[in-house]
C-alpha positions in Angstrom: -110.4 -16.8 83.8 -107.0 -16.1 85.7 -107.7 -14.2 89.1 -104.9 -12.5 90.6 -105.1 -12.2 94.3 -102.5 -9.2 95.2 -101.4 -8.3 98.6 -103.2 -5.4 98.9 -106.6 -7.5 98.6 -105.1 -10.1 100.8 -104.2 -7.4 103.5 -107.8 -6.2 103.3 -109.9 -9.5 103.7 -107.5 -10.5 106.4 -108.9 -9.6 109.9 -106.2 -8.2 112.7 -104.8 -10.4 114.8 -105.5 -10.2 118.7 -103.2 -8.9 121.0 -103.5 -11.0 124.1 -102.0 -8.9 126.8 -105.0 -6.2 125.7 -107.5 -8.8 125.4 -106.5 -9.1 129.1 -105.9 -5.8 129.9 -109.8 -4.9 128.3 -110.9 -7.9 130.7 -109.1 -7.0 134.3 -110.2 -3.2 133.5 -114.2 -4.4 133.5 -113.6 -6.3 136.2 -111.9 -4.1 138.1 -114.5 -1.1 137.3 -117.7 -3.8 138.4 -115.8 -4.7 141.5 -115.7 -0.7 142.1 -119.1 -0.2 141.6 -120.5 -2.9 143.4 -118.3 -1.3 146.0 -120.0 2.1 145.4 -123.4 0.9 146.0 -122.3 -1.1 149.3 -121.0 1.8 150.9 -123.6 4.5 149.9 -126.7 3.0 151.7 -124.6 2.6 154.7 -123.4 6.1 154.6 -127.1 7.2 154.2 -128.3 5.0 156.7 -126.0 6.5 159.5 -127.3 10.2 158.4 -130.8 10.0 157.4 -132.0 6.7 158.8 -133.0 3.5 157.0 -136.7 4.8 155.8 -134.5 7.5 153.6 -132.1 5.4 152.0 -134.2 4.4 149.0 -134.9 7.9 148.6 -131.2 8.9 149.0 -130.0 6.2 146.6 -132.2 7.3 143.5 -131.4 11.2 144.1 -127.8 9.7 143.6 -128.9 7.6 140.5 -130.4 10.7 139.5 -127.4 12.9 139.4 -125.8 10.3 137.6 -127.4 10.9 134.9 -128.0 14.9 135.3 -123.8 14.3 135.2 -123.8 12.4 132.3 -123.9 15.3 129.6 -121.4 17.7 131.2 -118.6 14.5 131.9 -119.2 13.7 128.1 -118.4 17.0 127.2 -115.3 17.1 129.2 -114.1 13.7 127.9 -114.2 15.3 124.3 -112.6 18.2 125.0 -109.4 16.5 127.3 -109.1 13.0 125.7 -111.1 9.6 127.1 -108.3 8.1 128.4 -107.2 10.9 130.3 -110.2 11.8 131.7 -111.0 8.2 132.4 -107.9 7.6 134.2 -108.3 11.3 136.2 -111.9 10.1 137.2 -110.8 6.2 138.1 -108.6 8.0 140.7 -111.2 10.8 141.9 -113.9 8.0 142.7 -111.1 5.6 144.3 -110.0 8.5 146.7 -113.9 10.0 146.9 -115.1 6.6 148.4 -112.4 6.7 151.1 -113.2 10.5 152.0 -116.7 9.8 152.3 -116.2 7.1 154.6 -114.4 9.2 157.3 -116.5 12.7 156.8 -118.5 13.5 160.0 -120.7 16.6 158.7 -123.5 16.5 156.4 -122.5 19.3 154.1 -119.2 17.8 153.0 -120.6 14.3 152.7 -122.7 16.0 150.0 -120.3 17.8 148.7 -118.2 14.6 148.1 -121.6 12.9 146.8 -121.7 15.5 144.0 -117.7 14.7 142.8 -118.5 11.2 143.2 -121.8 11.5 141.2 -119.7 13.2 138.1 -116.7 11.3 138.1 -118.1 8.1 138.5 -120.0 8.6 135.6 -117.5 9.8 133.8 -115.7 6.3 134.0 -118.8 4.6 132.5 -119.2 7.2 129.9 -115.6 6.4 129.0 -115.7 2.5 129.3 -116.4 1.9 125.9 -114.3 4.4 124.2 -111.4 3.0 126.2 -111.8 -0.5 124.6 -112.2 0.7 121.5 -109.5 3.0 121.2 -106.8 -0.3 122.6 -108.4 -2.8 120.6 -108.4 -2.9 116.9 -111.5 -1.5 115.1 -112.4 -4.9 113.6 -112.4 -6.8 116.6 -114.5 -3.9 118.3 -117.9 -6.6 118.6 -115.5 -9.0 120.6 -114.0 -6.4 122.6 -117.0 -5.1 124.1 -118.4 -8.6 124.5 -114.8 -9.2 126.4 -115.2 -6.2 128.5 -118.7 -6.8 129.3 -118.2 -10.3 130.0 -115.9 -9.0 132.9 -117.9 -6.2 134.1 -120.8 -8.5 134.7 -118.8 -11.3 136.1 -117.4 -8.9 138.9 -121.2 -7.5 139.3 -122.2 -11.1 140.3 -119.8 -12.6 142.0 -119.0 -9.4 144.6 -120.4 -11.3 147.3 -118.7 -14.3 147.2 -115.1 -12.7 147.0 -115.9 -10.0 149.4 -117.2 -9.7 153.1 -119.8 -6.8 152.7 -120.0 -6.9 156.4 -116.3 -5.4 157.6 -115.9 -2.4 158.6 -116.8 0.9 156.1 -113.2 2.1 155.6 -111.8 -1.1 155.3 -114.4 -1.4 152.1 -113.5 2.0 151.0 -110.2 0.8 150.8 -110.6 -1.7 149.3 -112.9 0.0 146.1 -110.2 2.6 146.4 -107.4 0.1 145.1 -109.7 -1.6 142.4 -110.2 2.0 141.1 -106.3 2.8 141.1 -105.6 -0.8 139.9 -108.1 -0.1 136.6 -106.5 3.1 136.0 -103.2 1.3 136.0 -104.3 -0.9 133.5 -105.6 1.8 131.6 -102.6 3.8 131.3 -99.9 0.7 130.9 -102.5 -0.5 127.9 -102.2 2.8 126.4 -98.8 3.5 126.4 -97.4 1.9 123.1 -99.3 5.1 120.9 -102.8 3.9 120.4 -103.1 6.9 122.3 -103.7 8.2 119.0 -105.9 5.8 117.6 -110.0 6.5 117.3 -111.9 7.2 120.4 -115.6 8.0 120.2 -115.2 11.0 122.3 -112.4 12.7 121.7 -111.5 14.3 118.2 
């Protein structure tokens, strides 16, 4: 028995190659994202501390956890309808910028008004976290793209501490999650530029 191998077999046993620069790109974008929300949650019990006291923060942190995920449904909805990596790169920038206003807000009402932006687009960046890596990445490498991209996000989670003084001063940290928000969208867009644009993406059709 003669078996013929032809090239269209050959092209469809043979896996995609990895593109490093995305490999990386997939990695400083999770890391960048964990640094941000490590950030997030350093700054918002402070915040709460200074306008409802310490016994309230606890309280004041899982009304915010809440709306995170009363949030989820409506920023999933918009990520359809616009595009993922638009609206991940629109809400990167909105929580970057929403961190730093919250830091120098002096009333109570717009504190919670910027709690209630930073509640939707925050989530919106974590609803879009996955589709982003799958849409730069190709589809049979999506299992070690997410594995990449978590590996990141949960590096940055752990080591926060030990790359950044928690104790400085509030708008200096606000600053500082502000540029690892614009530095992830950055990444986002520059990954995206060369037409996978077009490629698959979970949420948008």
């Amino acid at each position: 028995v003669v078996t013929i191998s032809t090239p269209l077999a050959q092209t469809q046993t043979k896996q995609s190659s990895l593109s490093f620069p995305k490999t990386i790109a997939t990695f400083s974008t999770a890391i960048a994202i964990g640094l941000g929300l490590r950030f997030l949650f350093t700054i918002l019990p402070q915040i709460l501390t200074n306008y409802w006291g310490k016994d309230l923060v606890s309280q004041g942190m899982f009304i915010f956890t809440f709306l995170l995920a009363l949030m989820a449904l409506p920023s999933g909805k918009l990520a359809s309808k616009l595009g993922s990596i638009q609206t991940m790169m629109t809400a990167l920038i909105v929580t970057g910028m929403g961190l730093v206003l919250l830091v120098q807000s002096v009333s109570l009402p717009t504190i919670i008004t910027i709690l209630l932006i930073l509640s939707f687009s925050f989530i919106t960046v974590l609803n879009t976290m996955i589709p982003f890596v799958l849409t730069i990445m190709p589809s049979d490498r999506s299992g070690f793209a997410i594995g990449i991209y978590f590996a990141g996000f949960a590096g940055a989670l752990n080591f926060f501490e030990i790359f950044v003084d928690t104790t400085i001063d509030l708008s200096i940290l606000s600053i500082q999650a502000m540029i690892c928000f614009l530095i992830a969208s950055l990444i986002v867009y520059f990954s995206t530029l060369s037409g996978n644009q077009k490629t698959r993406s979970p949420l948008s059709s």
